[in-house]
DOFILUM-400005 format. One line per 2 residues: their letters; for each residue x, y, z of C-alpha. Coordinates in steps of 0.5 Angstrom, whole numbers, plus 500, padded with zeros to 3 digits. Example, Ala and Ser with C-alpha at 12.3 -4.5 7.8 and 13.67 -1.06 7.14 Angstrom:
AS	525:491:516; 527:498:514;
//
This chain:
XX	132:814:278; 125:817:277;
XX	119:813:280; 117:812:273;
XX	124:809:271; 123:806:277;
XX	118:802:275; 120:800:268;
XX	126:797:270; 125:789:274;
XX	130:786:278; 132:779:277;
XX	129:779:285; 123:781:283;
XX	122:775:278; 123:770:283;
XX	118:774:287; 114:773:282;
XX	115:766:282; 114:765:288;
XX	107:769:289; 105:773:283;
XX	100:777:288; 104:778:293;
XX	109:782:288; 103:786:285;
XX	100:788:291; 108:790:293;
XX	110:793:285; 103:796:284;
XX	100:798:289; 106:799:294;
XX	105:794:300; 110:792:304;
XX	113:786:304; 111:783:311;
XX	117:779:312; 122:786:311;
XX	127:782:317; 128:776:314;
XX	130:781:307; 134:786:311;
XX	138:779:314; 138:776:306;
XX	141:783:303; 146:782:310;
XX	149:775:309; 149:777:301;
XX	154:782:302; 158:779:307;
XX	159:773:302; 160:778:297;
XX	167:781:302; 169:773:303;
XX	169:772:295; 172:779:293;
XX	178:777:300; 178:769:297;
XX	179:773:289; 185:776:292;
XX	188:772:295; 188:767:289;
XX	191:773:285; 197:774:291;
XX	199:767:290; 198:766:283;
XX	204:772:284; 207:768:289;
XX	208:762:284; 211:767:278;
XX	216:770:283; 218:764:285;
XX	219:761:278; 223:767:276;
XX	228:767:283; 228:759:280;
XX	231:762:273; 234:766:277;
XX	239:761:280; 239:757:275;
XX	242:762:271; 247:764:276;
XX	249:756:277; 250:755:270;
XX	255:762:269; 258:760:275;
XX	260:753:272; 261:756:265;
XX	267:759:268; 271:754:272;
//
């Protein structure tokens, strides 16, 4: 992306900042300070993917169990049928 797209495109991030301090974001967006707190953001942007691996993993996790019911009710039918045609022929 090119420094003047770049700086047409404004990030939910950047509105909070904006919020929180709208010189502050100025003095960053404009004329390109940086921010004196880059650790505590270097260890945000670190818990944020670290959530983002937890929530994928929990996602996956419900998928596989959502299969593990499935594969158990068609086992159930399974037996099911096979105890009804067994019966059915005696």
């Amino acid at each position: 992306m090119t420094e003047t797209r770049r700086s047409e495109v404004l990030r939910a991030s950047e509105i909070g900042n904006y919020v929180y301090c709208a010189r502050g974001w100025w003095l960053s967006r404009a004329l390109g300070y940086p921010s004196a707190h880059k650790d505590k953001m270097i260890l945000g942007e670190e818990e944020h993917r670290s959530h983002g691996r937890a929530v994928v993993f929990y996602h996956r996790l419900e998928r596989l169990g959502y299969l593990m019911i499935a594969l158990g009710v068609l086992v159930g039918l399974l037996a099911l049928s096979w105890w009804l045609a067994t019966s059915l022929l005696r």
